[in-house]
Residue frames as a rotation matrix with the C-alpha (Angstrom) as fourth column:
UNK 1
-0.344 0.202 -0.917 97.13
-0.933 0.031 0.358 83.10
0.101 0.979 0.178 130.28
UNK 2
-0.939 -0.227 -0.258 96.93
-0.251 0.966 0.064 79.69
0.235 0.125 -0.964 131.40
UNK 3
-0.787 0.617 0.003 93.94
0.213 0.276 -0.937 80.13
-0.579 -0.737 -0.349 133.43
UNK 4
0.220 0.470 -0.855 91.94
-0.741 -0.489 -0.459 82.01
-0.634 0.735 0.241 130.04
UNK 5
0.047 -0.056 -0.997 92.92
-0.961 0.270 -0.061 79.40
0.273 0.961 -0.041 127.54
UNK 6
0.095 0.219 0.971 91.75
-0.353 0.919 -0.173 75.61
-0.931 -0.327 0.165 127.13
UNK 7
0.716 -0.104 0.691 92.83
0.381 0.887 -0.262 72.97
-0.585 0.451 0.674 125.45
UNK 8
0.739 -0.662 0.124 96.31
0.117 -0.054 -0.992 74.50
0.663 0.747 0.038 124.23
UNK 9
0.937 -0.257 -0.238 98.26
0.084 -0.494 0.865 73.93
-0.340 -0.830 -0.441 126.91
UNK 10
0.175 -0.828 0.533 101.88
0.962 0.258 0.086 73.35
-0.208 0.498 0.842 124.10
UNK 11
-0.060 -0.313 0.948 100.94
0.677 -0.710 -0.191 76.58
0.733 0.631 0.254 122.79
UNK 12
0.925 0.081 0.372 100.29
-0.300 -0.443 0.845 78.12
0.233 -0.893 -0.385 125.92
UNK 13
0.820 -0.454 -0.348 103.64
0.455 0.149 0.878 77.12
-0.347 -0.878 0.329 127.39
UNK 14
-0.027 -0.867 0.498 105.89
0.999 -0.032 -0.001 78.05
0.017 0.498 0.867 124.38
UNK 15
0.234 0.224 0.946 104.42
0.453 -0.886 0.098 81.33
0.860 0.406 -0.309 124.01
UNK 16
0.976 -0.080 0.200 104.86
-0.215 -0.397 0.892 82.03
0.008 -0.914 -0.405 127.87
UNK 17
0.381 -0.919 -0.102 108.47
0.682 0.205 0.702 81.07
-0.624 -0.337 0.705 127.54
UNK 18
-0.161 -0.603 0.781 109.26
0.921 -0.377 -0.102 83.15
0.356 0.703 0.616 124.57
UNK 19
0.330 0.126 0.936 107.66
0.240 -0.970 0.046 86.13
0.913 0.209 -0.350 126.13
UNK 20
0.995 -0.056 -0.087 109.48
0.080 -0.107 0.991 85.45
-0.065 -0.993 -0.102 129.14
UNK 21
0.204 -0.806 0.556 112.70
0.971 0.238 -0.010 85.04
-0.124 0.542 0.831 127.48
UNK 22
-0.318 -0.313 0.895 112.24
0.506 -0.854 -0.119 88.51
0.802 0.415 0.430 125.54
UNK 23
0.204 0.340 0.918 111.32
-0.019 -0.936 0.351 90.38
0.979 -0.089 -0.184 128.47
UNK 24
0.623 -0.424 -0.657 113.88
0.733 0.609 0.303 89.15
0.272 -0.670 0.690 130.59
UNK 25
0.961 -0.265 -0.081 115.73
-0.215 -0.899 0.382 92.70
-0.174 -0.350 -0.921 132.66
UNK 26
0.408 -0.908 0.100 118.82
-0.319 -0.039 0.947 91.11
-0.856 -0.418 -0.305 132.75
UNK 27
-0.598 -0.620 0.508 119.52
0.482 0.228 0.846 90.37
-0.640 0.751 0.163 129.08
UNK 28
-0.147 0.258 -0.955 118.70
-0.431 -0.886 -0.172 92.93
-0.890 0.386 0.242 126.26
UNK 29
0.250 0.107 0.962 117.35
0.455 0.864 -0.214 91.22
-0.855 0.492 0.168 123.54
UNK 30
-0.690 -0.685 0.235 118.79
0.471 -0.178 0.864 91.36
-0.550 0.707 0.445 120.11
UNK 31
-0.845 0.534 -0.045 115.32
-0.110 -0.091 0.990 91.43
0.524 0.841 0.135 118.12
UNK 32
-0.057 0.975 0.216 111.66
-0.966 0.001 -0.259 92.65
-0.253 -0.223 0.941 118.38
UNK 33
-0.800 -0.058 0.597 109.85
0.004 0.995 0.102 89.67
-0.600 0.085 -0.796 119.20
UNK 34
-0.724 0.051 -0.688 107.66
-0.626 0.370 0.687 87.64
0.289 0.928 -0.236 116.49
UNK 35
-0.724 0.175 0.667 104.93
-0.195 0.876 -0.442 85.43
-0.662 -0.450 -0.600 117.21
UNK 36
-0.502 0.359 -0.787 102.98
-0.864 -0.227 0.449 84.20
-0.017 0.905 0.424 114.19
UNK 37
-0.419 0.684 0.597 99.80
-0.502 0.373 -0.780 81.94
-0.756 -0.627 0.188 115.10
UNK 38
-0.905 0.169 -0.389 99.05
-0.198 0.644 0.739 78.77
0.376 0.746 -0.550 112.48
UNK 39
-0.879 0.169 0.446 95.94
-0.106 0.842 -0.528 77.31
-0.465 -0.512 -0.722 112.64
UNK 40
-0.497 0.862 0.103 91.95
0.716 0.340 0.609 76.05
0.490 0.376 -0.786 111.79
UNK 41
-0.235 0.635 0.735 89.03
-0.198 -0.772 0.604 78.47
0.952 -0.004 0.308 112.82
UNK 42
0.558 0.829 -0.035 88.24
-0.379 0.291 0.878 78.43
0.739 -0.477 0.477 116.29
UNK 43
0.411 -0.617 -0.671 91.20
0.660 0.709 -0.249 77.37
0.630 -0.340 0.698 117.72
UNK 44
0.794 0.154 -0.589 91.92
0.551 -0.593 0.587 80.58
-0.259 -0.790 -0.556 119.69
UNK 45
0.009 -0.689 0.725 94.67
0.859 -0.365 -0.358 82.29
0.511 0.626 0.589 117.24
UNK 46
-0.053 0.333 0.941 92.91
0.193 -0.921 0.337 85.72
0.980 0.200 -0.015 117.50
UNK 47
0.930 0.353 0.100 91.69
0.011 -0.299 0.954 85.35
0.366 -0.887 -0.282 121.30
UNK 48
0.294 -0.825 -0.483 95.68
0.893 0.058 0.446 84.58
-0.340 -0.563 0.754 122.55
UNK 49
-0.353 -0.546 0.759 96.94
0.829 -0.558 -0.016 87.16
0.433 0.624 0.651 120.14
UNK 50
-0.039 0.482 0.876 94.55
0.375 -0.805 0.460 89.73
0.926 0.347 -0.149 121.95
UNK 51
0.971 0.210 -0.113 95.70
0.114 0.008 0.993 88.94
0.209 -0.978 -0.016 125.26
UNK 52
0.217 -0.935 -0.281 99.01
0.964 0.160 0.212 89.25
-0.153 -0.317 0.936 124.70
UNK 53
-0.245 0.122 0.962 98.52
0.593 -0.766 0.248 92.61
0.767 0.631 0.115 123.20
UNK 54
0.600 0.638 0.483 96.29
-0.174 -0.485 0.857 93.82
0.781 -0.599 -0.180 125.82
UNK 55
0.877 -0.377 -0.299 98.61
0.411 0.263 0.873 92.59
-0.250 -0.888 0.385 128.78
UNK 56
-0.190 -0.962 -0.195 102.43
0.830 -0.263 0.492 93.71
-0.524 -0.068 0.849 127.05
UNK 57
-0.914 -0.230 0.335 101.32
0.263 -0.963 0.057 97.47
0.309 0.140 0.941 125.90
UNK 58
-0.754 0.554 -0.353 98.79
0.252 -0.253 -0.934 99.77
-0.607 -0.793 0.051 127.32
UNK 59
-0.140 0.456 -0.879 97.26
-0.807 -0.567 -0.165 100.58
-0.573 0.687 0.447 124.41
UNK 60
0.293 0.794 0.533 96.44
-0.297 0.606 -0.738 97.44
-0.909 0.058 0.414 123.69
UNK 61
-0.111 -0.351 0.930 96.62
0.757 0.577 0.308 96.62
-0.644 0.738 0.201 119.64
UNK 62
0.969 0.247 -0.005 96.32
0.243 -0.955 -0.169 100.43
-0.046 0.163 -0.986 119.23
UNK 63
0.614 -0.744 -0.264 100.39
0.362 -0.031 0.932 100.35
-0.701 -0.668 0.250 119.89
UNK 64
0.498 -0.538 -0.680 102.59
-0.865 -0.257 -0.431 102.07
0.057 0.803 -0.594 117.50
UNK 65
-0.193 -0.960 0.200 104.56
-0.960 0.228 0.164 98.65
-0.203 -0.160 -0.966 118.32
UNK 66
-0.212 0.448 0.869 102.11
0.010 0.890 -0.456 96.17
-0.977 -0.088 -0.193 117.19
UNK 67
-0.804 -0.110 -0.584 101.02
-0.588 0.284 0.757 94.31
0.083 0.953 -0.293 113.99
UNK 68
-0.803 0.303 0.513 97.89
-0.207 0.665 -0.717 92.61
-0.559 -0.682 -0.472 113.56
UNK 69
-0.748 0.225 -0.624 97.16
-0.640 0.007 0.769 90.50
0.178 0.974 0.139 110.48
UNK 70
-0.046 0.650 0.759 93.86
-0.451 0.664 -0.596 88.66
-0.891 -0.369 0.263 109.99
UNK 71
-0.856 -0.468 0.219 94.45
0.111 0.247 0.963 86.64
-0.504 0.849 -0.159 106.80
UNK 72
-0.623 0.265 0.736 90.65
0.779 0.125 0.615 86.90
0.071 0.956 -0.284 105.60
UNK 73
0.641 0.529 -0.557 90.45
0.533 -0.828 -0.173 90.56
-0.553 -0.186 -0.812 106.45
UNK 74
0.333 -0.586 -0.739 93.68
-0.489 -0.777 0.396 91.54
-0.806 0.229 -0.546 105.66
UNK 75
-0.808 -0.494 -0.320 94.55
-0.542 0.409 0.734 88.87
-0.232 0.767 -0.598 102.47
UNK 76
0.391 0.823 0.413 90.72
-0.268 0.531 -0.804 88.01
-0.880 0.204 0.428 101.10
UNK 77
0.944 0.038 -0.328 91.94
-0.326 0.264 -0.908 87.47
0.052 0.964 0.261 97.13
UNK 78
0.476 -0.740 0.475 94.68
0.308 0.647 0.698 84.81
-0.824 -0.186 0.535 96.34
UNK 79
0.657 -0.448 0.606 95.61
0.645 -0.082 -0.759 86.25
0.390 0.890 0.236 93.27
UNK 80
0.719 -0.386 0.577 97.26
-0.376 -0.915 -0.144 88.80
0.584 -0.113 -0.804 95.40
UNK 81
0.957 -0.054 -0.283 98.99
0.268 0.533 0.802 86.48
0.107 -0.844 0.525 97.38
UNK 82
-0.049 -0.915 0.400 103.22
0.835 -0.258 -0.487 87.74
0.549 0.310 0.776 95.85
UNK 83
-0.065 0.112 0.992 101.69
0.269 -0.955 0.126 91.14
0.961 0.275 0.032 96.65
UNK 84
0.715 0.605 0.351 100.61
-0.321 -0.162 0.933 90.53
0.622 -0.779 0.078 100.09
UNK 85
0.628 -0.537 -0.563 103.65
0.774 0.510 0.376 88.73
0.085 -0.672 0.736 101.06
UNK 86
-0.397 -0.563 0.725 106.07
0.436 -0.811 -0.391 91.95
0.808 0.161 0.567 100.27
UNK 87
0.066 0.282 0.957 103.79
-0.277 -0.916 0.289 93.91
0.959 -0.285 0.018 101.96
UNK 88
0.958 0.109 -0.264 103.87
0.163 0.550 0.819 91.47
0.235 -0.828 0.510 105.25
UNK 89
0.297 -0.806 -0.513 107.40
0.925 0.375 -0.054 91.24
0.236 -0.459 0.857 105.07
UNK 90
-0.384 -0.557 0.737 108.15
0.303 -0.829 -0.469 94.96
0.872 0.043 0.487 104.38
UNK 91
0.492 0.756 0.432 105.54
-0.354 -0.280 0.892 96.24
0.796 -0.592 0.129 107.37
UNK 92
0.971 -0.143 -0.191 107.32
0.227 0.299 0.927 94.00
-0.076 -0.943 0.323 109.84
UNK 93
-0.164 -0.944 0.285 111.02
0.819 -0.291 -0.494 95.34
0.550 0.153 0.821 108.61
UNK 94
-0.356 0.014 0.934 109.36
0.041 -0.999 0.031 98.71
0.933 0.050 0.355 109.48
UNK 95
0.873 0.367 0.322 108.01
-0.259 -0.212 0.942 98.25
0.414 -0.906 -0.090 112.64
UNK 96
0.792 -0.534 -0.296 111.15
0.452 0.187 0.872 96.65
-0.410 -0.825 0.389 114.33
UNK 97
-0.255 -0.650 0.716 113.01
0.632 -0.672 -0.385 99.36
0.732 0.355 0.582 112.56
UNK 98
0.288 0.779 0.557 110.38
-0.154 -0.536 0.830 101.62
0.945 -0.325 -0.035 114.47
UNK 99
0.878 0.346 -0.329 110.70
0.141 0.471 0.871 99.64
0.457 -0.811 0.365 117.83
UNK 100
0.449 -0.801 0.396 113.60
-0.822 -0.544 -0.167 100.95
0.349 -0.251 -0.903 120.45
UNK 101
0.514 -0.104 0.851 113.91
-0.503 0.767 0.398 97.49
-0.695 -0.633 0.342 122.07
């Protein structure tokens, strides 16, 4: 990852520790991991998010084990915004219901 992404090398290291962490052999983690990208356009949100995808299942963001929200694909109208959180939170209840790990 390091060698594919510039100019983030903070977010580049945390993210390589947490997914080293959770996919450590010798300790079963408790909980599906989480990783929820903040930022301005352009800043490589989408492009990490699609490499981690594409590198930890074979299928890619096709995975029955994946999520993947774009906020002004998947949440264009702020009046919905109450409506959209539920549905964020419930979706990710259900997948790491879903998820054997």
């Amino acid at each position: 990852m390091k060698s594919s992404v510039y100019g983030q090398p903070l977010a580049v290291d945390i993210i390589m520790s947490a997914m080293r962490n959770h996919l450590r052999r010798d300790v079963e983690p408790d909980r599906a991991l989480m990783l929820s990208f903040h930022g301005s356009p352009g800043t490589g949100k989408n492009f990490i998010a699609q490499m981690i995808l594409k590198n930890m299942f074979r299928m890619g963001a096709k995975s029955e084990y994946t999520i993947f929200f774009r906020s002004s694909i998947d949440f264009p109208l702020k009046s919905k915004i109450d409506e959209y959180k539920r549905d964020i939170v419930q979706r990710i209840k259900d997948k790491v219901y879903e998820c054997h790990r």
